[in-house]
N, CA, C and O of each residue as an XYZ file, in Angstrom:
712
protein
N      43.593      7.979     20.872
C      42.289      8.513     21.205
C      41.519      8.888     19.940
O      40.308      8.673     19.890
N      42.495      9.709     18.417
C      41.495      9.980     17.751
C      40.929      8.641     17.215
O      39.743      8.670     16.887
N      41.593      7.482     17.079
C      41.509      6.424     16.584
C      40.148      5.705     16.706
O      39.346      5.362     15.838
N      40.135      5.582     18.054
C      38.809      5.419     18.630
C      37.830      5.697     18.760
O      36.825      5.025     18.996
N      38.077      7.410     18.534
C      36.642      8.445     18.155
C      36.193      8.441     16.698
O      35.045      8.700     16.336
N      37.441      8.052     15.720
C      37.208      7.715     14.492
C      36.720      6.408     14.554
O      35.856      6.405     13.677
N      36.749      5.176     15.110
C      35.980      4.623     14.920
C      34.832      4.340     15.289
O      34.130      3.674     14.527
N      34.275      4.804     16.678
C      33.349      4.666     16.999
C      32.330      5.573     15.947
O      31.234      5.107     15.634
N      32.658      6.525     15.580
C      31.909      7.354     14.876
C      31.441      6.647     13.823
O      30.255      6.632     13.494
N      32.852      5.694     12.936
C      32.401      5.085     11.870
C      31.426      4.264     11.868
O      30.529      4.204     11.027
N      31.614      3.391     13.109
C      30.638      2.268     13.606
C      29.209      2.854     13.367
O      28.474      2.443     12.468
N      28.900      3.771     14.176
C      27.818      5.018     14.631
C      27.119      4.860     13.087
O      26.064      4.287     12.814
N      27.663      5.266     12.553
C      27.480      5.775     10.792
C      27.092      4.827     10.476
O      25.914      4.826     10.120
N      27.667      3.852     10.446
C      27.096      2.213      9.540
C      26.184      1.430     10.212
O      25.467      0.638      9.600
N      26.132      1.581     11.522
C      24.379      1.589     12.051
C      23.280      2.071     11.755
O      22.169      1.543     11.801
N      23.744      3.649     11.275
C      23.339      4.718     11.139
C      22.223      4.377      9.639
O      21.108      4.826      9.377
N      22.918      3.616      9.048
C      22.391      3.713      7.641
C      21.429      2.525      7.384
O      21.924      1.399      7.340
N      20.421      2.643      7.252
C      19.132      1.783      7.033
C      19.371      1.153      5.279
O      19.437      1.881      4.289
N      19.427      0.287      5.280
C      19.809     -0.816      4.136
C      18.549     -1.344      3.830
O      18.463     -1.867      2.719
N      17.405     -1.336      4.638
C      16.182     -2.255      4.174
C      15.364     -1.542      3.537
O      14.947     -0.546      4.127
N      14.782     -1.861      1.888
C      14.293     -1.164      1.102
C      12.858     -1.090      1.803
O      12.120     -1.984      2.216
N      12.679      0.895      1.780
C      11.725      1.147      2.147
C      10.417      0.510      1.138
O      10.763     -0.204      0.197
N       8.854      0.791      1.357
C       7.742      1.498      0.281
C       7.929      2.478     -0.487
O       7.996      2.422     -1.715
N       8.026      3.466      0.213
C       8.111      4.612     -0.105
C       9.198      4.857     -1.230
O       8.854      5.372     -2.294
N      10.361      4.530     -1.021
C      11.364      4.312     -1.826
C      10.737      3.691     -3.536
O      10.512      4.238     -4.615
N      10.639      2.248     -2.986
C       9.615      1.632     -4.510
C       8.055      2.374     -4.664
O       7.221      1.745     -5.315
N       7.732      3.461     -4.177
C       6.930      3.603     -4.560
C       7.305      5.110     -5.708
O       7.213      5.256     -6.927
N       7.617      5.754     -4.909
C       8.775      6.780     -5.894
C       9.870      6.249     -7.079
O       9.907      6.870     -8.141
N      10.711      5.143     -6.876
C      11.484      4.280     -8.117
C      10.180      4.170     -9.194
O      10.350      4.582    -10.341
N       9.052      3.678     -8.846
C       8.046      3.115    -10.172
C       7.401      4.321    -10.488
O       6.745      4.254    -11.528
N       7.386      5.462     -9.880
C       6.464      6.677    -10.498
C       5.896      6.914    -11.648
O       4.725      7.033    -12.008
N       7.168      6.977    -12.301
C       7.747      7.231    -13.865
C       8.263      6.070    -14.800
O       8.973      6.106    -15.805
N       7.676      5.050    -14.140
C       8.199      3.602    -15.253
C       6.923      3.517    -15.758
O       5.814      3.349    -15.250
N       7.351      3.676    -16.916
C       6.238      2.887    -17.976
C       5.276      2.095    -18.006
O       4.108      2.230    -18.370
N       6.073      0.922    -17.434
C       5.370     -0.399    -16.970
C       4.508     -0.451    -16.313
O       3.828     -1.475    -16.390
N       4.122      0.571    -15.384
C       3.395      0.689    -14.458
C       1.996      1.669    -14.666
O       1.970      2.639    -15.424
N       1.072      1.296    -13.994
C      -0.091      2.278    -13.693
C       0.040      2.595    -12.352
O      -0.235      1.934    -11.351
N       0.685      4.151    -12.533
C       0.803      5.237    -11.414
C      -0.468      5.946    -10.386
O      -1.486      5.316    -10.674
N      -0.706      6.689     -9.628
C      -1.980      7.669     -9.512
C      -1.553      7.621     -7.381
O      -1.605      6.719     -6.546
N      -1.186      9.050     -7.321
C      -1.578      9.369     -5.863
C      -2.655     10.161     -5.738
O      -2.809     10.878     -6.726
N      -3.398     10.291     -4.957
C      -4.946     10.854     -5.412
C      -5.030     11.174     -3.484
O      -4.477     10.680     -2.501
N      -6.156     12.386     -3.752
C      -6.101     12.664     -2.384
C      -7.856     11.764     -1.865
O      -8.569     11.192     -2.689
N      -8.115     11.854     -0.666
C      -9.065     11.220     -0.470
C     -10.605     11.986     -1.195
O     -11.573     11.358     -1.626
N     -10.488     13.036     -1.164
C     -11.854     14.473     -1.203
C     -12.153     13.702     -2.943
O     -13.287     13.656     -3.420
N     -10.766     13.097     -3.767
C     -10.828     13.048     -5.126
C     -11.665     11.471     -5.400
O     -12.262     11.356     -6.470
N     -11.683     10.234     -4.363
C     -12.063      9.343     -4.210
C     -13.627      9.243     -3.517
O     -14.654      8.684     -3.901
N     -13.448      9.693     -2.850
C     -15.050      9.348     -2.390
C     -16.074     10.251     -2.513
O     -16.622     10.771     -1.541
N     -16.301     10.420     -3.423
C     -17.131     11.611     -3.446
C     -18.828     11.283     -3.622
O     -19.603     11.815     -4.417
N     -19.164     10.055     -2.436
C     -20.213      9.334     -2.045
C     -20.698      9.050     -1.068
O     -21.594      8.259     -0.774
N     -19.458     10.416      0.051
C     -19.579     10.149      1.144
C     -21.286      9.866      1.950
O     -21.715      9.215      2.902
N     -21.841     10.778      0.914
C     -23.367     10.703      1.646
C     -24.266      9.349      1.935
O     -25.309      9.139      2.554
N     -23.463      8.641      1.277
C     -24.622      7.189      1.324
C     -23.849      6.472      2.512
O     -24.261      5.322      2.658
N     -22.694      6.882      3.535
C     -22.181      6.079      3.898
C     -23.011      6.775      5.641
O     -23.762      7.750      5.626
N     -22.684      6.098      6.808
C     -22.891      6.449      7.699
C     -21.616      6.953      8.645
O     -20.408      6.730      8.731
N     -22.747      7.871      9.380
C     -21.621      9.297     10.165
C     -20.179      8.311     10.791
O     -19.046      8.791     10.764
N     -20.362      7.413     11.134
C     -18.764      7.098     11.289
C     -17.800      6.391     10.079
O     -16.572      6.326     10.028
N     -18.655      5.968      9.281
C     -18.169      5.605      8.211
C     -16.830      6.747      7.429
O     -15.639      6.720      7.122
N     -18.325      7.899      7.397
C     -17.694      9.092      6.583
C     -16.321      9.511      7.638
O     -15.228      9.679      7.098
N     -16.458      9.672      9.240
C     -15.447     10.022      9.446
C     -14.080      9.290      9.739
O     -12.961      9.782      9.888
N     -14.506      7.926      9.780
C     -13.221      7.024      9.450
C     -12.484      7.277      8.296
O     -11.306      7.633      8.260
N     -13.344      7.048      7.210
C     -12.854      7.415      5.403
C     -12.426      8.843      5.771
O     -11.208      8.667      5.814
N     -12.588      9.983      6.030
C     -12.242     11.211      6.248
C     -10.725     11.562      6.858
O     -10.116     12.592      6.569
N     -10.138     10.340      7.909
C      -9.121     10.339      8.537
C      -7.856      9.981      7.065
O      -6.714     10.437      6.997
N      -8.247      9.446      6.478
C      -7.526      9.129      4.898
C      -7.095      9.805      4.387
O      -7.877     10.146      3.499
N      -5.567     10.717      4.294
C      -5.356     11.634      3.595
C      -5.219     11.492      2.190
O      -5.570     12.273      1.306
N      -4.747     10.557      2.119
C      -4.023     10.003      0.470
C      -3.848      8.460      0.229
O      -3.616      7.604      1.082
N      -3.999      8.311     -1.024
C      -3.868      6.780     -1.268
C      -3.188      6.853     -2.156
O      -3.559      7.577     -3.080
N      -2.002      6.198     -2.257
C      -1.131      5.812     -3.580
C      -1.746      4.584     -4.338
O      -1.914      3.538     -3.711
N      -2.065      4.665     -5.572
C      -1.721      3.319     -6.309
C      -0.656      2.891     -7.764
O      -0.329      3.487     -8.790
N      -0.417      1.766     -7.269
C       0.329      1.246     -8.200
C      -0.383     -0.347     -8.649
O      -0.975     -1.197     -7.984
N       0.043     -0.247    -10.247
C      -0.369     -1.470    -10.497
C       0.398     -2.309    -11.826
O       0.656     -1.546    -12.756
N       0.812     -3.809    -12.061
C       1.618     -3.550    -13.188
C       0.867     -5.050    -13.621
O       0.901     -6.023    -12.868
N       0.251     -5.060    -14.832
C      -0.278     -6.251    -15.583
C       0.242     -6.712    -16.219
O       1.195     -6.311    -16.886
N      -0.514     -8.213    -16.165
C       0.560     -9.386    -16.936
C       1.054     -8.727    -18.158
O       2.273     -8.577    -18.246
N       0.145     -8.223    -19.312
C       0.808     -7.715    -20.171
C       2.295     -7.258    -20.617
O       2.946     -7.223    -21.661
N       2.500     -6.876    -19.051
C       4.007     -6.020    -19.270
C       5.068     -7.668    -19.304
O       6.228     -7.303    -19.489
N       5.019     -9.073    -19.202
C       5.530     -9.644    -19.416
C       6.049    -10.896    -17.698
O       6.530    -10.346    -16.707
N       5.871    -12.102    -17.714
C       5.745    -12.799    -16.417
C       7.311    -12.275    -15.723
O       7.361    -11.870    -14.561
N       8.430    -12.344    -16.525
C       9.699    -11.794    -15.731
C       9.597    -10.498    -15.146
O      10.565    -10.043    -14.537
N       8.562     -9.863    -15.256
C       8.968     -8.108    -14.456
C       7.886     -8.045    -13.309
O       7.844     -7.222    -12.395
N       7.068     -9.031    -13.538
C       6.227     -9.049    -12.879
C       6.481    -10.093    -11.826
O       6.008     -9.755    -10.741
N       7.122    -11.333    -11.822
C       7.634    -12.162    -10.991
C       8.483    -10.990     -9.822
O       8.207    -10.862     -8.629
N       9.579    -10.223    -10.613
C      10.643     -9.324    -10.326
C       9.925     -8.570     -8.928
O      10.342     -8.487     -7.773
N       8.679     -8.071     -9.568
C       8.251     -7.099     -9.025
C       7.867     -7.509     -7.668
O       8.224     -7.151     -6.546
N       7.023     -8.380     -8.124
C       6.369     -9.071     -6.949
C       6.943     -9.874     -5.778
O       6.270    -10.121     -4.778
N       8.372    -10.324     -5.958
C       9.164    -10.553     -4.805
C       9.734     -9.702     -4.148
O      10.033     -9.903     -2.971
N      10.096     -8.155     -5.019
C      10.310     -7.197     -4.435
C       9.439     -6.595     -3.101
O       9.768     -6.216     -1.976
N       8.260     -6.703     -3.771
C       7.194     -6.167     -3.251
C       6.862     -7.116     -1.851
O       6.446     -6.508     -0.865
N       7.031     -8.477     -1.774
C       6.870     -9.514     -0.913
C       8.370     -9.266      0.157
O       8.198     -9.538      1.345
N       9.582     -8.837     -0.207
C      10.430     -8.373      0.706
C      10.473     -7.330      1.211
O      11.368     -7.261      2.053
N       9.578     -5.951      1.015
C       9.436     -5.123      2.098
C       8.492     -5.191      2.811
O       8.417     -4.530      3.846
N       7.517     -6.054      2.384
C       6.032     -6.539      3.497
C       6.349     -7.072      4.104
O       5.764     -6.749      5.139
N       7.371     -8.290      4.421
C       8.042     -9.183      4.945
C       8.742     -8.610      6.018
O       8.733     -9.230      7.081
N       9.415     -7.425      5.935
C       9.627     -6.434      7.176
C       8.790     -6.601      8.482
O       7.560     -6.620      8.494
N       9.617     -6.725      9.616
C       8.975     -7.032     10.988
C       8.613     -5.205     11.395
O       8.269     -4.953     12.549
N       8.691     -4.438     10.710
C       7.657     -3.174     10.913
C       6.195     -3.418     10.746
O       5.332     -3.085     11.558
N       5.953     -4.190      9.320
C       4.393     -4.107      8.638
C       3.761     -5.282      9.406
O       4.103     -6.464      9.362
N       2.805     -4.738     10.092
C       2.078     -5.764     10.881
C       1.171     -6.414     10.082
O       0.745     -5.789      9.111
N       0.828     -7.399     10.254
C       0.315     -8.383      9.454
C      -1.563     -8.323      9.784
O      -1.916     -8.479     10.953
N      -2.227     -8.183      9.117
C      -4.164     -8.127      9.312
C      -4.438     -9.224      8.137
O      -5.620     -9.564      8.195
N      -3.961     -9.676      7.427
C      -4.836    -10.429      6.475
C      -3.607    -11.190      5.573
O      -2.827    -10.339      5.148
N      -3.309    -12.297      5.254
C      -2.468    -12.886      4.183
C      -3.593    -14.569      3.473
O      -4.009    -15.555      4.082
N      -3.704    -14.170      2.038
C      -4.294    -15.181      1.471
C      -3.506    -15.389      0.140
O      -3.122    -14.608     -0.731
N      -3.400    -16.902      0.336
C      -3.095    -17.458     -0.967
C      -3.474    -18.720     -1.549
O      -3.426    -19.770     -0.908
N      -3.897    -18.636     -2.901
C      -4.564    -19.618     -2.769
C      -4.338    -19.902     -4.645
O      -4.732    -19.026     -5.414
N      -3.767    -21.025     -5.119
C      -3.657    -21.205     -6.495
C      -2.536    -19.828     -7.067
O      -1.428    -19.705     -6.545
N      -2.963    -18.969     -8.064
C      -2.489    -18.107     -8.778
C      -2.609    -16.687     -7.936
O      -1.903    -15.685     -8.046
N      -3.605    -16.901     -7.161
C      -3.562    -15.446     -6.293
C      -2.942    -15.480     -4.797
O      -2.723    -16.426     -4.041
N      -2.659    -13.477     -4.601
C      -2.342    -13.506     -2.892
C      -2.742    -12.508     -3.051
O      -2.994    -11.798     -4.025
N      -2.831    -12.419     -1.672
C      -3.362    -10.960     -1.151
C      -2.781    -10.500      0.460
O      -2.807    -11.347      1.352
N      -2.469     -9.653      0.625
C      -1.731     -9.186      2.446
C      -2.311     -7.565      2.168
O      -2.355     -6.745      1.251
N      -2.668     -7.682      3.429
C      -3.512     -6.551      4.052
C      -2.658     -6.114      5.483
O      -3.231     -6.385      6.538
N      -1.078     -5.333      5.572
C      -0.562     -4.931      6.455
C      -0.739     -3.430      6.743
O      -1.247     -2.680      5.909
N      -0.296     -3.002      7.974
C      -0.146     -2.029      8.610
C       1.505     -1.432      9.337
O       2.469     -2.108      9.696
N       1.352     -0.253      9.347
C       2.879      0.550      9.562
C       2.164      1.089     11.037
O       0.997      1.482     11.016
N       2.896      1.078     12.221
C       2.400      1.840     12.888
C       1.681      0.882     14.819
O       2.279      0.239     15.682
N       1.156      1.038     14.763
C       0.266      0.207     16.305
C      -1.353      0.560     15.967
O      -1.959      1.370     15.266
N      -1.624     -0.346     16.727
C      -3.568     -0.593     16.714
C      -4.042      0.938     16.653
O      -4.747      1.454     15.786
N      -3.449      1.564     17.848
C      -3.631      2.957     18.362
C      -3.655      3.362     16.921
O      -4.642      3.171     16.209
N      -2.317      4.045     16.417
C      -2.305      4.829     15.691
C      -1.888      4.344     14.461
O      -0.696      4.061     14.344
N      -2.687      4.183     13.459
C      -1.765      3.413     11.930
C      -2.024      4.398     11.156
O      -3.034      4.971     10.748
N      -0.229      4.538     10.954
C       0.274      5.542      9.759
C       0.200      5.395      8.544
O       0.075      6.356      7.785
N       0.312      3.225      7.843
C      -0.343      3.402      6.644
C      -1.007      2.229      6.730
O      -0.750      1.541      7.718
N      -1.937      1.750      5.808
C      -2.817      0.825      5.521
C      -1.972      0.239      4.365
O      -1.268      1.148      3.927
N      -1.794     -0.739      3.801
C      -0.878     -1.210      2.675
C      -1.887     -2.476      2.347
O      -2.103     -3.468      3.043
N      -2.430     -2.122      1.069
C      -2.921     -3.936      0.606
C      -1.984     -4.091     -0.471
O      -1.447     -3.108     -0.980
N      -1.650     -5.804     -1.023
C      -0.886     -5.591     -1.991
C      -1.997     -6.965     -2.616
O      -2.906     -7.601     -2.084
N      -1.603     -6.981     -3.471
C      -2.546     -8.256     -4.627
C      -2.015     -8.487     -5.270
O      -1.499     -7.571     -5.911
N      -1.717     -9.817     -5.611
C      -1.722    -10.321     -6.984
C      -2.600    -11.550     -7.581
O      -3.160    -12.375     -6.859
N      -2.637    -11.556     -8.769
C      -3.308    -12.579     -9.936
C      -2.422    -13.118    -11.073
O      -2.210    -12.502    -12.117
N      -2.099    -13.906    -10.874
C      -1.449    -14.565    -12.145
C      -2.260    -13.827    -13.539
O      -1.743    -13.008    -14.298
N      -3.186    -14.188    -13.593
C      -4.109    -13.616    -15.144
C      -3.991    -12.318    -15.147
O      -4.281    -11.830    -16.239
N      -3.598    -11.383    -14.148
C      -4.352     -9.913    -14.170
C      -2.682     -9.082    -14.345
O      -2.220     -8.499    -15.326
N      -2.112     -9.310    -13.059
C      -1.162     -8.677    -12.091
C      -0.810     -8.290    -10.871
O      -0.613     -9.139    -10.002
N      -0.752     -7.713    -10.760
C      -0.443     -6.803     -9.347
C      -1.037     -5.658     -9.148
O      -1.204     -4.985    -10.165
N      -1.592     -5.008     -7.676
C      -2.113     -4.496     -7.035
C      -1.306     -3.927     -5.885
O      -0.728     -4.668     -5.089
N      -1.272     -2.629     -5.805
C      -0.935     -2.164     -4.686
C      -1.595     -0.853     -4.411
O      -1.719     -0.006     -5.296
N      -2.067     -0.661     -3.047
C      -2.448      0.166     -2.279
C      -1.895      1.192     -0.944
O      -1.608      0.703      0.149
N      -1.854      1.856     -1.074
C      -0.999      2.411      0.369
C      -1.812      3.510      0.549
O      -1.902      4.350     -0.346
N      -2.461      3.626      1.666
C      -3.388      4.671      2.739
C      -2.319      5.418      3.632
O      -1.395      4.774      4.128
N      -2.454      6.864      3.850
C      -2.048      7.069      4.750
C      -3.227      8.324      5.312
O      -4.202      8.848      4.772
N      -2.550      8.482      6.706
C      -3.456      9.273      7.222
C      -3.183      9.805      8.357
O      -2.002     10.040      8.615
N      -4.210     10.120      9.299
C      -3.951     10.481     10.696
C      -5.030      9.841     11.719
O      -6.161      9.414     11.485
N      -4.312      9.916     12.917
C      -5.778      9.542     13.795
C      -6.252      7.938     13.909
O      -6.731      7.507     14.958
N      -6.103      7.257     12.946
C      -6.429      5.920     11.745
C      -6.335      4.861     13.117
O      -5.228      5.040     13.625
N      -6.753      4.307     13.527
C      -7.253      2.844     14.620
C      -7.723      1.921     13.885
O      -8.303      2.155     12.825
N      -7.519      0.697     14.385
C      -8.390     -0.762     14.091
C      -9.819     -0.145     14.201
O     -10.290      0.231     13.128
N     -10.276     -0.044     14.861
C     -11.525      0.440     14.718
C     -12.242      1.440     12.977
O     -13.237      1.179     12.299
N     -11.097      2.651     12.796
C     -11.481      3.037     11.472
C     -11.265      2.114     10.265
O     -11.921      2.203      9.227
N     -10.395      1.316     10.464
C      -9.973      0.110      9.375
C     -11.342     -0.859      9.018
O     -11.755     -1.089      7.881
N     -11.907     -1.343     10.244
C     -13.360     -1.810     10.051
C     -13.997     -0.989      9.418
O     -14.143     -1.389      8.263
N     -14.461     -0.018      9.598
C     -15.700      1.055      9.232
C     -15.552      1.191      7.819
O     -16.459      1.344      7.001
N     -13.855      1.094      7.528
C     -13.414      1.153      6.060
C     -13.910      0.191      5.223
O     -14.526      0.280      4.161
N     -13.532     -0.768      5.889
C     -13.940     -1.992      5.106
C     -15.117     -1.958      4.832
O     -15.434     -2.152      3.659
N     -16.107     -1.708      5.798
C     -17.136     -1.666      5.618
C     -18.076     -1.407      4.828
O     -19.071     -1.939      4.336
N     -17.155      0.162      4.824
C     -18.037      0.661      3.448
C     -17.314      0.770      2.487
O     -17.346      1.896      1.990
N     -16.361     -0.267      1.784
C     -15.593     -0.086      0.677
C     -16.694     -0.397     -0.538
O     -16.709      0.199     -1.615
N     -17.689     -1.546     -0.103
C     -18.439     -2.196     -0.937
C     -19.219     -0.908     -1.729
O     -19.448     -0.707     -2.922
N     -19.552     -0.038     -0.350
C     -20.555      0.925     -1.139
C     -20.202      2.457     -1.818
O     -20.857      3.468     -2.072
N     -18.650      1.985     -1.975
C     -18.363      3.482     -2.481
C     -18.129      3.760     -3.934
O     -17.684      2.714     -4.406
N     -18.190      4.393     -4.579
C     -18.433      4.242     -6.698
C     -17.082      4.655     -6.270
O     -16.689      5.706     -5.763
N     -16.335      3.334     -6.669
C     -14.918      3.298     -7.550
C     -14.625      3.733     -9.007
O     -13.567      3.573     -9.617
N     -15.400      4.127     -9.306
C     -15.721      4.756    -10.932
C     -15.099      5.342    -10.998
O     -14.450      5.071    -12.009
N     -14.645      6.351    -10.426
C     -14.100      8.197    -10.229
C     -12.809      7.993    -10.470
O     -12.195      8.781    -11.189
N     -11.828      6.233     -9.562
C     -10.965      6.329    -10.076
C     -10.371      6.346    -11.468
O     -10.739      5.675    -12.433
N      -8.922      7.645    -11.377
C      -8.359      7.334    -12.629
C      -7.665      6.148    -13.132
O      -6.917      5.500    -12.400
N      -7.899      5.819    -14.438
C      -6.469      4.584    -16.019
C      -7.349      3.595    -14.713
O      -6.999      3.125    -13.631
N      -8.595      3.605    -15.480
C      -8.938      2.662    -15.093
C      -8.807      1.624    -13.897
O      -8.826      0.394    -13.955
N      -8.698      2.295    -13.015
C      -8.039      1.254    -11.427
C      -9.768      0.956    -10.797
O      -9.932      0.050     -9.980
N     -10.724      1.633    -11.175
C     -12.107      1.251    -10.696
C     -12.478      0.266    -10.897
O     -13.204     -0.372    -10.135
N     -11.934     -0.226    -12.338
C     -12.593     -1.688    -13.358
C     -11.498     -2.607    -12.538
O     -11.849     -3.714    -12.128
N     -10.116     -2.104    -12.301
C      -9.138     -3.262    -12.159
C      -9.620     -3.841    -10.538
O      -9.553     -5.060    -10.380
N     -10.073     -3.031     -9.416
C     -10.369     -3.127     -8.201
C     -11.470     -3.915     -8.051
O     -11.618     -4.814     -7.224
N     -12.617     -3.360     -9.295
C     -13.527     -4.435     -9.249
C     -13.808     -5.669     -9.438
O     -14.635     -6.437     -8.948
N     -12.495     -5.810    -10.711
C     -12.496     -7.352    -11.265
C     -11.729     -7.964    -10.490
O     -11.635     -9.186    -10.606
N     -10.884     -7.174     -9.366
C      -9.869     -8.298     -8.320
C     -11.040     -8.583     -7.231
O     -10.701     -9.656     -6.731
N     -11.896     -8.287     -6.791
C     -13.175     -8.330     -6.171
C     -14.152     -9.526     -6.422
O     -15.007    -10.106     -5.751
N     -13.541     -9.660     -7.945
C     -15.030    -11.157     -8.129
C     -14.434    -12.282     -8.108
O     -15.081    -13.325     -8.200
């Protein structure tokens, strides 16, 4: 009998243990690497343009608690950045992150997923890359957050002064833009 309770338990346990590399995980591992351009920033620190946008605009963007970014340029060398970027392509690849947008085309990609249901999305995740530039990553989180606020977002991404961001991620957002 204990045999059985010992193993079922063990079984239990090794179910128990999630093996598939989170975000969150690589997003905390790169914090403190070098290589990288870091910055979690709260939303109040980003848009501070809310006025030009319209009343649902502002309160879609408002549902936004925080945005992580990460970013790592060719500079740092094509092997860490290849590295990175398959990394980064195997936790998007996860049948959690729902899929809104995947482009590729020559030297670039881009995926625009979601954590969560239409109803309620817990994060927004864009990831980018450019052969010439690097990599791009984004992660939104929030509350409340619907397909519906995701539009409004988009919407007014065009019109919000990315300037404010910090190490330069305003210039890098803009030049992945043209």
């Amino acid at each position: 009998m204990k045999k059985i309770f010992l193993m079922t338990l063990l079984g239990i346990s090794l179910l128990a243990c999630n093996t598939k590399p989170s975000l969150q995980e690589y997003l905390v591992k790169k914090e403190n690497s070098t290589a990288f351009i870091t910055a979690s920033l709260p939303t109040s620190l980003l848009f501070q343009n809310l006025d030009s946008l319209s009343s649902k605009e502002q309160t879609s963007l408002q549902k936004i608690e925080k945005i992580n970014l990460l970013a790592l340029t060719k500079s740092k060398g094509e092997p860490i950045l290849e590295k990175e970027r398959s990394e980064l392509r195997t936790i998007l690849d996860q049948p959690d992150y729902e899929s809104i947008i995947n482009f590729s085309s020559g030297g670039r990609e881009a995926r625009l997923v979601f954590l969560g249901t239409e109803e309620q999305i817990d994060e927004l995740i864009f990831f980018g890359y450019d052969a010439e530039m690097g990599l791009l990553l984004l992660r939104m989180r929030g509350s409340d957050v619907n397909v519906n606020d995701i539009v409004q977002i988009s919407q007014s991404a065009q019109r919000l002064d990315m300037n404010s961001l910090p190490g330069g991620f305003g210039d890098l957002l803009g030049d992945l833009g043209e």
